[in-house]
C-alpha positions as semicolon CSV with decimal commas, in nm:
position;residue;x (nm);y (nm);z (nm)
1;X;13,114;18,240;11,148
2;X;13,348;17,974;11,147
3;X;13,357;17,687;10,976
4;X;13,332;17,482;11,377
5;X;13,005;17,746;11,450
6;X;12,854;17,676;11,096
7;X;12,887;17,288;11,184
8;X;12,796;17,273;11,510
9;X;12,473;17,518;11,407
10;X;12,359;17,273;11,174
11;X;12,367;16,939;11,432
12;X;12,181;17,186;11,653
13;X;11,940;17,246;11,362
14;X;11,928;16,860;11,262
15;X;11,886;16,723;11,616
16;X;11,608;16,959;11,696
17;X;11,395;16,874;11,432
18;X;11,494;16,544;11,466
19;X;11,391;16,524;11,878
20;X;11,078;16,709;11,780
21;X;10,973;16,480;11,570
22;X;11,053;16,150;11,755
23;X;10,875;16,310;12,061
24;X;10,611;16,435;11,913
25;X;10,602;16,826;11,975
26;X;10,469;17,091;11,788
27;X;10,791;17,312;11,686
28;X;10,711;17,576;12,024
29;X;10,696;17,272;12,285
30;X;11,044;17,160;12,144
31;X;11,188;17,509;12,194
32;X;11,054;17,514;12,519
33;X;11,209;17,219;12,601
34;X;11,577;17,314;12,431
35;X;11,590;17,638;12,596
36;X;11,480;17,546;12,940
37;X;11,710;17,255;13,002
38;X;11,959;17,420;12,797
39;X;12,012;17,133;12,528
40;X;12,158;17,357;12,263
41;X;12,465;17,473;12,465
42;X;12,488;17,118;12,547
43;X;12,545;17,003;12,178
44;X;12,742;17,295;12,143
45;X;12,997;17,235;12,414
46;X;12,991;16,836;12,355
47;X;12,978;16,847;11,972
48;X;13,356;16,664;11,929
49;X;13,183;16,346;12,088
50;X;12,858;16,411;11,941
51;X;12,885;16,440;11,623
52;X;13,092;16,147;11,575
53;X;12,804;15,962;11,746
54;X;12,553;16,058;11,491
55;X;12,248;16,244;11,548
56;X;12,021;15,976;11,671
57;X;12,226;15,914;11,932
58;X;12,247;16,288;11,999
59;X;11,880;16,299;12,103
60;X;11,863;15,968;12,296
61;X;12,162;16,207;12,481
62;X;11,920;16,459;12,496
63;X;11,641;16,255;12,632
64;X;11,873;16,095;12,899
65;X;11,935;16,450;13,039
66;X;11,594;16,555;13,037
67;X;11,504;16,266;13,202
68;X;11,710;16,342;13,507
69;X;11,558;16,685;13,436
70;X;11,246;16,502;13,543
71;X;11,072;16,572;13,210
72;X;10,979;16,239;13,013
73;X;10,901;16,276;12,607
C-alpha cells in the first residue's frame, strides 16, 4: 500500500465510526448504509477536498448524499 491508500483507508476508517456514531447505528446498519450508497468510494475518490475539510464535515457530506439517496439518519 501506498502511503495515499494507507491515508485515505484511515479517513474511511475514522468517518465511519464517526457517522455511526452521530447517527446512531449499530456497526452492521452503518455498513449497510456505506456499501449501498457507495460512501467509501466516495471518500476515496474525493479525499484531496475531504480531508482538508476535516472529518466532521466529511459525514455531514455523507449525510447530504444520502439524503438525496432518500435515506434520512
Amino acid at each position: 500500500m501506498t502511503q495515499r491508500e494507507i491515508d485515505i483507508a484511515d479517513m474511511q476508517c475514522w468517518v465511519f465510526r464517526l457517522a455511526q456514531k452521530k447517527w446512531n447505528l449499530s456497526p452492521s446498519q452503518c455498513a449497510d448504509l456505506f456499501e449501498n450508497h457507495r460512501l467509501l468510494e466516495y471518500i476515496s475518490d474525493c479525499y484531496d477536498i475531504l480531508h482538508v475539510s476535516g472529518y466532521q464535515r466529511a459525514v455531514e457530506e455523507l449525510k447530504e448524499i444520502l439524503r438525496v439517496d432518500g435515506v434520512e439518519v
